[in-house]
PDB file of N, H, CA, C and O in Angstrom:
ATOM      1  N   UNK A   1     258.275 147.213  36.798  1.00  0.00           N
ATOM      2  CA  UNK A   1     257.730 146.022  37.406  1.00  0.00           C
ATOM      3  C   UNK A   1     258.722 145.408  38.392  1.00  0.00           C
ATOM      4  O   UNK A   1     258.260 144.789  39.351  1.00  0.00           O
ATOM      5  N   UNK A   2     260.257 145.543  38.218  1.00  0.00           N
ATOM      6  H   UNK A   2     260.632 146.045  37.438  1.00  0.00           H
ATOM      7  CA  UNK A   2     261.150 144.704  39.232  1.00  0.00           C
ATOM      8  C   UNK A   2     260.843 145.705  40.536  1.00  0.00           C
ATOM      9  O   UNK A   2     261.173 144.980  41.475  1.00  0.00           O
ATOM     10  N   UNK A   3     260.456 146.796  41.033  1.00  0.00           N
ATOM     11  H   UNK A   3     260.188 147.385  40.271  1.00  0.00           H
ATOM     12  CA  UNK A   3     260.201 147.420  42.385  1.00  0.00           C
ATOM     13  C   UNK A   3     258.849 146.689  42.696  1.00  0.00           C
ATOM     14  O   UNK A   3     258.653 146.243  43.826  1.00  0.00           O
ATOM     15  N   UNK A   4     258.054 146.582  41.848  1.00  0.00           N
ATOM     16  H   UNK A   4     258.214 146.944  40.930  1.00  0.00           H
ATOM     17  CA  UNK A   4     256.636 145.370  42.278  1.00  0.00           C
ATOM     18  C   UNK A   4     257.457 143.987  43.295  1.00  0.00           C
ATOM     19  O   UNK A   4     257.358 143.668  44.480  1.00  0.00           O
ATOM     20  N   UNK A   5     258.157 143.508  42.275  1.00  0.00           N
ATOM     21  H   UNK A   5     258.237 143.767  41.313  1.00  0.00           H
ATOM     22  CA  UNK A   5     258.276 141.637  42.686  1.00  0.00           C
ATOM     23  C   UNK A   5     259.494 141.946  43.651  1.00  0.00           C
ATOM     24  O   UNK A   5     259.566 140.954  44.375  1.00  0.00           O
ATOM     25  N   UNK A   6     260.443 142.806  43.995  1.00  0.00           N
ATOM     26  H   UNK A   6     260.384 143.612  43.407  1.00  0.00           H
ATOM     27  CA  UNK A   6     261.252 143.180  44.863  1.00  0.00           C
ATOM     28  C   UNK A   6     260.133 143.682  46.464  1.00  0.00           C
ATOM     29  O   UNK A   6     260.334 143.215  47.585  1.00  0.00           O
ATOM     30  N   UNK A   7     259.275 144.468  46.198  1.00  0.00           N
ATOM     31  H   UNK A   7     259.112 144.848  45.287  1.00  0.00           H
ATOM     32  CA  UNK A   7     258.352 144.501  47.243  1.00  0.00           C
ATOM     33  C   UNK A   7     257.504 143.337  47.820  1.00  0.00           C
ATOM     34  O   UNK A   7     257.361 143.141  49.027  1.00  0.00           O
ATOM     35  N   UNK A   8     257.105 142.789  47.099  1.00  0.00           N
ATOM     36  H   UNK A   8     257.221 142.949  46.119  1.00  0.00           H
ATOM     37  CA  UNK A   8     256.278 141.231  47.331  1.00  0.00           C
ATOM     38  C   UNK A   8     257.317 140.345  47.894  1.00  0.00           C
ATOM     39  O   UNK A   8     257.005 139.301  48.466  1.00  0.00           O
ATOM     40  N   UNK A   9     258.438 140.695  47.763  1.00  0.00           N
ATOM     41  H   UNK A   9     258.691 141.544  47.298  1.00  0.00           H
ATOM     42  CA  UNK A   9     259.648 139.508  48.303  1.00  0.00           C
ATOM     43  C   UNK A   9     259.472 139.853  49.713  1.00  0.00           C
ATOM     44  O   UNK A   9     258.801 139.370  50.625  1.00  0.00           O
ATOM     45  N   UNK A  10     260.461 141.059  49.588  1.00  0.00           N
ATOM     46  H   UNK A  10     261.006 141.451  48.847  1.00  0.00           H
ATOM     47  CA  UNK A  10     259.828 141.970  51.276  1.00  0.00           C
ATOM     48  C   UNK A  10     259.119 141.867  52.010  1.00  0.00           C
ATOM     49  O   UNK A  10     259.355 141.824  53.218  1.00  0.00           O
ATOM     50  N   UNK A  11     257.848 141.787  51.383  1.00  0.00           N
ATOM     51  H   UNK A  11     257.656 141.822  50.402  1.00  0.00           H
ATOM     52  CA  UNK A  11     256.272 141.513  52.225  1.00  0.00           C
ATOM     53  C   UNK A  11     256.386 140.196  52.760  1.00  0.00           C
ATOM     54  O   UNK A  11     256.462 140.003  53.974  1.00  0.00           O
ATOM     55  N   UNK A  12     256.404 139.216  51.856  1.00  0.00           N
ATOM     56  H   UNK A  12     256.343 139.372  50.871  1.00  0.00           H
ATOM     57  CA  UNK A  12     256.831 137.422  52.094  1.00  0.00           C
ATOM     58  C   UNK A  12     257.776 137.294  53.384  1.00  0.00           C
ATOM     59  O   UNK A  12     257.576 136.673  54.428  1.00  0.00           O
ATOM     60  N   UNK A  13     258.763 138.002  53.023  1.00  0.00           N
ATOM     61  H   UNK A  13     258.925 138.507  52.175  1.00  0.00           H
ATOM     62  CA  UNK A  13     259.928 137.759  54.100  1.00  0.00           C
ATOM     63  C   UNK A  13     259.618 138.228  55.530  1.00  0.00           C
ATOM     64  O   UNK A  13     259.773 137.609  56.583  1.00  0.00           O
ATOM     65  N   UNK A  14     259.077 139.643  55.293  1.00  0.00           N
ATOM     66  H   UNK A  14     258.952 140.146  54.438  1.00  0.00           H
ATOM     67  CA  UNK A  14     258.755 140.370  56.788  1.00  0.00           C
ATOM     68  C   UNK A  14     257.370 139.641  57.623  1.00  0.00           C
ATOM     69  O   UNK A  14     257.134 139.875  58.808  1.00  0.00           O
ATOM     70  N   UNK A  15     256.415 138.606  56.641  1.00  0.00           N
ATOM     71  H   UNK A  15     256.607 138.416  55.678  1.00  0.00           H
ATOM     72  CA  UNK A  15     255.421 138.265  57.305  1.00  0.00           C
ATOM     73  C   UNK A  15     255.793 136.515  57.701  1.00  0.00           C
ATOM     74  O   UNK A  15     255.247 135.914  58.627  1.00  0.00           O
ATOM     75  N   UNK A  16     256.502 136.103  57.066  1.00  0.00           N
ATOM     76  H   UNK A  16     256.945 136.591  56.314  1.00  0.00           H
ATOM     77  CA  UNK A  16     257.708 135.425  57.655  1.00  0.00           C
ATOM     78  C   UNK A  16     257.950 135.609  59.261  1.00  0.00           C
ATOM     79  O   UNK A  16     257.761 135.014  60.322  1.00  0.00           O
ATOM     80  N   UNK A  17     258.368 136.542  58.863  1.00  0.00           N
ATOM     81  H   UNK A  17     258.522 137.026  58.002  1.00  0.00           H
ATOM     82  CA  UNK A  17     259.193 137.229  60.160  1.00  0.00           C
ATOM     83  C   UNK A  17     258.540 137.189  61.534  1.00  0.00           C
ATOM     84  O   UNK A  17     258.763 136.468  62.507  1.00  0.00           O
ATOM     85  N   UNK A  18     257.618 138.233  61.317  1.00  0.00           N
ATOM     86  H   UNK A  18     257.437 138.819  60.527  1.00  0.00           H
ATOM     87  CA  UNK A  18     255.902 138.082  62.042  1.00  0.00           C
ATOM     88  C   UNK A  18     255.181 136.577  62.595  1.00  0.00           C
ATOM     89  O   UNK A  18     254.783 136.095  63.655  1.00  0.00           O
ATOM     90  N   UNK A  19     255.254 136.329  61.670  1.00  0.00           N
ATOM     91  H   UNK A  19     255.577 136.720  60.808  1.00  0.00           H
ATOM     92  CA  UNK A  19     254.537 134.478  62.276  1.00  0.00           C
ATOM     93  C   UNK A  19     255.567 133.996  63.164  1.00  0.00           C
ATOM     94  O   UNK A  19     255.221 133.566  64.264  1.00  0.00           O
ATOM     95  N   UNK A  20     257.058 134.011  62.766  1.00  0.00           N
ATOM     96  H   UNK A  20     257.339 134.360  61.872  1.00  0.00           H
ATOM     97  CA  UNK A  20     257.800 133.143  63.653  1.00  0.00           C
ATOM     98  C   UNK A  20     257.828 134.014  65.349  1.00  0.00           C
ATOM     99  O   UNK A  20     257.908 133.441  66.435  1.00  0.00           O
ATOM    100  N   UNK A  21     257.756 135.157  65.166  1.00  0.00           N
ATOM    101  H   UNK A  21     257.691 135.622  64.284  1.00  0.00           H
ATOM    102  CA  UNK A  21     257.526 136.255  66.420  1.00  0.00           C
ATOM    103  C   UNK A  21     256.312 135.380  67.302  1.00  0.00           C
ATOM    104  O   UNK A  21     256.411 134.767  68.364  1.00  0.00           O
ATOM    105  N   UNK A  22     255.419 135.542  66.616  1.00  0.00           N
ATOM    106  H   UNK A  22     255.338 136.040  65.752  1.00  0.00           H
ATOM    107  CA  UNK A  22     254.007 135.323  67.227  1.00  0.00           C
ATOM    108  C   UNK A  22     254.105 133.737  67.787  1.00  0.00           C
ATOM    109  O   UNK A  22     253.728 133.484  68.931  1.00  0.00           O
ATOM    110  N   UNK A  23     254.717 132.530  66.771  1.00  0.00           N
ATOM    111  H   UNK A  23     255.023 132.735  65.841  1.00  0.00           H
ATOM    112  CA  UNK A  23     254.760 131.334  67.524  1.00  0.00           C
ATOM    113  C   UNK A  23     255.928 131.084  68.416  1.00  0.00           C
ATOM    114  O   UNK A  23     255.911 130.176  69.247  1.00  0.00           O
ATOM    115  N   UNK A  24     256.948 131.887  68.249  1.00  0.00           N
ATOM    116  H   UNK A  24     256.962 132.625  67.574  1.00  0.00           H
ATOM    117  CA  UNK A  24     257.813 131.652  69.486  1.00  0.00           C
ATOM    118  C   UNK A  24     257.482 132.371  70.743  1.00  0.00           C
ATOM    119  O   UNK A  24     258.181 132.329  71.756  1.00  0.00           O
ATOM    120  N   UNK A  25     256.456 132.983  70.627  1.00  0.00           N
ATOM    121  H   UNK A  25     255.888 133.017  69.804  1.00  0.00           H
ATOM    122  CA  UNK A  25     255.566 133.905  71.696  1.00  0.00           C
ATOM    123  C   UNK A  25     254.786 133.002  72.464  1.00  0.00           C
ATOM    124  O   UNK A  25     254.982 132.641  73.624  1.00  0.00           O
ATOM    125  N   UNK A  26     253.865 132.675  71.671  1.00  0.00           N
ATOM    126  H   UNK A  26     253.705 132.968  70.729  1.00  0.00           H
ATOM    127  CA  UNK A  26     253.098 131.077  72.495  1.00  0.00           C
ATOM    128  C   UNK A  26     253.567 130.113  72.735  1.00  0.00           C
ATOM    129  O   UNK A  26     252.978 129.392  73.539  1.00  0.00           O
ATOM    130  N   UNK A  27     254.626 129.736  72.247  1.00  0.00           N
ATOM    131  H   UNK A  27     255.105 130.322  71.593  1.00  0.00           H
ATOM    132  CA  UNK A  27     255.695 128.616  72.960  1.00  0.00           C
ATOM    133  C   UNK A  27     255.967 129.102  74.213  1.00  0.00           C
ATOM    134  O   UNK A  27     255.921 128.313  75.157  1.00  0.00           O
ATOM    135  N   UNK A  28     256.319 130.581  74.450  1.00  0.00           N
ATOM    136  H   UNK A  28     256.357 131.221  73.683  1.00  0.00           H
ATOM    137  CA  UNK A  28     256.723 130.921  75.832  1.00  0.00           C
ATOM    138  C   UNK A  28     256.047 131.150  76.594  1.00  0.00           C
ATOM    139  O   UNK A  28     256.516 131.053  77.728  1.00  0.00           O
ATOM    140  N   UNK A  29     254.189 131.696  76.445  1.00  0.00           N
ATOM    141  H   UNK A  29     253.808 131.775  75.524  1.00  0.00           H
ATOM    142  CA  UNK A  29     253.338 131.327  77.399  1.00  0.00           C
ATOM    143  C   UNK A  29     253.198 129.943  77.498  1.00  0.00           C
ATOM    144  O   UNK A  29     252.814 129.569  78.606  1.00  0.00           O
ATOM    145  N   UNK A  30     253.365 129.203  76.791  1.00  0.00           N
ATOM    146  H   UNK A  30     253.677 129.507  75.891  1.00  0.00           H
ATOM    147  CA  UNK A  30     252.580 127.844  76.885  1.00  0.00           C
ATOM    148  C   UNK A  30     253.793 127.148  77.713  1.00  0.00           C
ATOM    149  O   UNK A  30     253.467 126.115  78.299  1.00  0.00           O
ATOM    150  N   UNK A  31     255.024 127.525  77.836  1.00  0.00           N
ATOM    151  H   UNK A  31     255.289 128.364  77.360  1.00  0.00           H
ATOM    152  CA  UNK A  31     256.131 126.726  78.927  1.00  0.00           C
ATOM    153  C   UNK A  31     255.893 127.376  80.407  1.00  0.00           C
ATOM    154  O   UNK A  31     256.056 126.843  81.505  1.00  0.00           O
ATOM    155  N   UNK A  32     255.366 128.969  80.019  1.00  0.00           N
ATOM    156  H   UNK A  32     255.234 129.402  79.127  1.00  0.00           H
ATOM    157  CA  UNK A  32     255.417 129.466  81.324  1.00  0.00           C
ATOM    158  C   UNK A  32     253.954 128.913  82.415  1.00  0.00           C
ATOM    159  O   UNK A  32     253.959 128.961  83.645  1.00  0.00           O
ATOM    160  N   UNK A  33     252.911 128.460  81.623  1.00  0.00           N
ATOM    161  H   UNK A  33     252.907 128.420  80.624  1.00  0.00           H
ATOM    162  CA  UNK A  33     252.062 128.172  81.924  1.00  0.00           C
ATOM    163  C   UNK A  33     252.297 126.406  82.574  1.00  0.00           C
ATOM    164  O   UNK A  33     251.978 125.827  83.612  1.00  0.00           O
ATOM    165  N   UNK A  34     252.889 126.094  81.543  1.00  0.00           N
ATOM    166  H   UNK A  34     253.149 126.564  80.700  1.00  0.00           H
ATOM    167  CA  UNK A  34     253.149 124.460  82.086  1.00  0.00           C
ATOM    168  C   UNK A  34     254.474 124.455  83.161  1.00  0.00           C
ATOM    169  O   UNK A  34     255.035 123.434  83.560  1.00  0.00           O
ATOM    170  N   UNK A  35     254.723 125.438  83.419  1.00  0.00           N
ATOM    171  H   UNK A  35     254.267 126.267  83.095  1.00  0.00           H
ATOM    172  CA  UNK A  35     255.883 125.255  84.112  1.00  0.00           C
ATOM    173  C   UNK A  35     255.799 126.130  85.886  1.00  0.00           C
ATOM    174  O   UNK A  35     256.755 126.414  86.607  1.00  0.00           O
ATOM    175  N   UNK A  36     254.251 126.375  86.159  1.00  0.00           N
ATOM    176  H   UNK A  36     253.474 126.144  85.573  1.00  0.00           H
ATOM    177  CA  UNK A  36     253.924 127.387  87.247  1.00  0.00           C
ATOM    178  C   UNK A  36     253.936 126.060  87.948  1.00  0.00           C
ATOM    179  O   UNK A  36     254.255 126.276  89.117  1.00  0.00           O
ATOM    180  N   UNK A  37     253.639 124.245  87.658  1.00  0.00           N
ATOM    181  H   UNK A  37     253.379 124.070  86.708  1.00  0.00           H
ATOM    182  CA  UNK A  37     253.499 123.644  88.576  1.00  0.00           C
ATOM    183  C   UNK A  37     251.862 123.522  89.135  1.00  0.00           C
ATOM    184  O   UNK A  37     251.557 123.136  90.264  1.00  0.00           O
ATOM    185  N   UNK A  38     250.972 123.913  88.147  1.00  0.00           N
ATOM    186  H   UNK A  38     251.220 124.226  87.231  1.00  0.00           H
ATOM    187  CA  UNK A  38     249.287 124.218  88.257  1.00  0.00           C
ATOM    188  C   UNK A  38     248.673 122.578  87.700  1.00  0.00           C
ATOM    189  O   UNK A  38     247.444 122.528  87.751  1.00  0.00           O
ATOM    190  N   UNK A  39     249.030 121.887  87.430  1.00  0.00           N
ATOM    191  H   UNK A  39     250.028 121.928  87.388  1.00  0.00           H
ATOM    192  CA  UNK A  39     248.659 120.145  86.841  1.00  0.00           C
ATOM    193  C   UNK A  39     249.016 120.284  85.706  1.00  0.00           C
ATOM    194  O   UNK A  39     249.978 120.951  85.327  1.00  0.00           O
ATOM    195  N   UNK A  40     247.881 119.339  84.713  1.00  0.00           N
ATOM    196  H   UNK A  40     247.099 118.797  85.021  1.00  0.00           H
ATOM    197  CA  UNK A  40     248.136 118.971  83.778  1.00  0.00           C
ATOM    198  C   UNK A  40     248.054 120.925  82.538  1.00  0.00           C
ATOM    199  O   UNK A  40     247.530 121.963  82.940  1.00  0.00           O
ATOM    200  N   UNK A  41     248.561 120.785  81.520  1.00  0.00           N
ATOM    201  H   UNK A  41     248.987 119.942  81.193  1.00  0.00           H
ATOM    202  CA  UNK A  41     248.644 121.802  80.633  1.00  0.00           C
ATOM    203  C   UNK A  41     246.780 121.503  80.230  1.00  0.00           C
ATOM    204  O   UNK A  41     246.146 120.486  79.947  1.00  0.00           O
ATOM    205  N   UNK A  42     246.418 122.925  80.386  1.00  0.00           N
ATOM    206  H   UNK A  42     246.933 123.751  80.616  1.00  0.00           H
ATOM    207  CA  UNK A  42     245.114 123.197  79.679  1.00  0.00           C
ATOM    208  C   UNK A  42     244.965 124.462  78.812  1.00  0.00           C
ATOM    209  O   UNK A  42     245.204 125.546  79.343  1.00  0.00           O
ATOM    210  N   UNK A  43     244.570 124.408  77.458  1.00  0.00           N
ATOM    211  H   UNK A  43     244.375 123.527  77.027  1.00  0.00           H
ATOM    212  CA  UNK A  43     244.436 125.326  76.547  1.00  0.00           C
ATOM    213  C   UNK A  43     244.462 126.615  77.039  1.00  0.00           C
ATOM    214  O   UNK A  43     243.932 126.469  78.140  1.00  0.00           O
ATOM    215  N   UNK A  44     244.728 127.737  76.932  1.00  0.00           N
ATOM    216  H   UNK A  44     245.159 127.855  76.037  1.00  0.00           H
ATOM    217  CA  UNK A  44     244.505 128.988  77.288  1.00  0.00           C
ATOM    218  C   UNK A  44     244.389 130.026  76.195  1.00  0.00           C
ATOM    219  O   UNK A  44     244.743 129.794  75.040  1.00  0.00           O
ATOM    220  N   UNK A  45     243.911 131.112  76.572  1.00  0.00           N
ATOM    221  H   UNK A  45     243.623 131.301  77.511  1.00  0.00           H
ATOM    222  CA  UNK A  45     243.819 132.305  75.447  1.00  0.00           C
ATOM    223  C   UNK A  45     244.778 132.883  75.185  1.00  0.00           C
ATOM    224  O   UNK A  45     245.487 133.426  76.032  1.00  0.00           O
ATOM    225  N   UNK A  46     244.984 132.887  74.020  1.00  0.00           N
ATOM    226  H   UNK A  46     244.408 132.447  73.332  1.00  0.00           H
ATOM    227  CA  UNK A  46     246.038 133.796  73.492  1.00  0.00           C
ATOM    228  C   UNK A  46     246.382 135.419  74.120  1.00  0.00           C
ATOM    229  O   UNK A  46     245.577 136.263  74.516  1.00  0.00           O
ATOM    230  N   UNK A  47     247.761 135.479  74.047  1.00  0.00           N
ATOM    231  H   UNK A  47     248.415 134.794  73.726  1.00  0.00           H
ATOM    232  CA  UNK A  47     247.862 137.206  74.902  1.00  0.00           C
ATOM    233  C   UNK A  47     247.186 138.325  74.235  1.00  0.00           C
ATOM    234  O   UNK A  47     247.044 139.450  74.714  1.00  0.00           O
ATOM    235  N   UNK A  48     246.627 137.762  72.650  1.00  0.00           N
ATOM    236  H   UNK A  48     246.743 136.848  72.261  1.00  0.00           H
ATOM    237  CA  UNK A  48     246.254 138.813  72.097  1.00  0.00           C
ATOM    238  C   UNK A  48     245.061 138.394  71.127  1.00  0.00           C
ATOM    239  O   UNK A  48     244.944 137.292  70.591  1.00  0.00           O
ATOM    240  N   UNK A  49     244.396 139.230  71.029  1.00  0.00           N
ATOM    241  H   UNK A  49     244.491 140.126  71.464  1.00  0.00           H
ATOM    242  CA  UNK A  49     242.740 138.656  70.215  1.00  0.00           C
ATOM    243  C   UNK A  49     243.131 138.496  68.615  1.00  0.00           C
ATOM    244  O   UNK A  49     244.206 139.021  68.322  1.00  0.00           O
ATOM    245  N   UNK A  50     242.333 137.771  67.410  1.00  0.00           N
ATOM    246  H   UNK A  50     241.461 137.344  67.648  1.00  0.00           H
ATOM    247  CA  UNK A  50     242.469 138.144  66.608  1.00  0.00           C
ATOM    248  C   UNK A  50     241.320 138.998  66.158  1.00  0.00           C
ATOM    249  O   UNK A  50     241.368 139.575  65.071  1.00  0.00           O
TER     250      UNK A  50
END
């Protein structure tokens, strides 16, 4: 059973990992977008579908 709850840690940590990827991703469209100088910031689509 400790290779079970040692894997589930792993999983936790690496999807961790993943989310912070993905929102420091849209932070950087969303500066590059507010920062072309186009007006006010308006919602846009994500670079990638879910």
């Amino acid at each position: 059973m400790q290779g079970c709850c040692r894997t589930l840690v792993h999983l936790c940590k690496h999807w961790d990992i993943v989310k912070s990827r993905r929102k420091r991703k849209l932070v950087e469209e969303t500066l590059e977008l507010m920062s072309t100088g186009r007006g006010p910031y308006s919602s846009h689509k994500p670079s990638c579908s879910k």
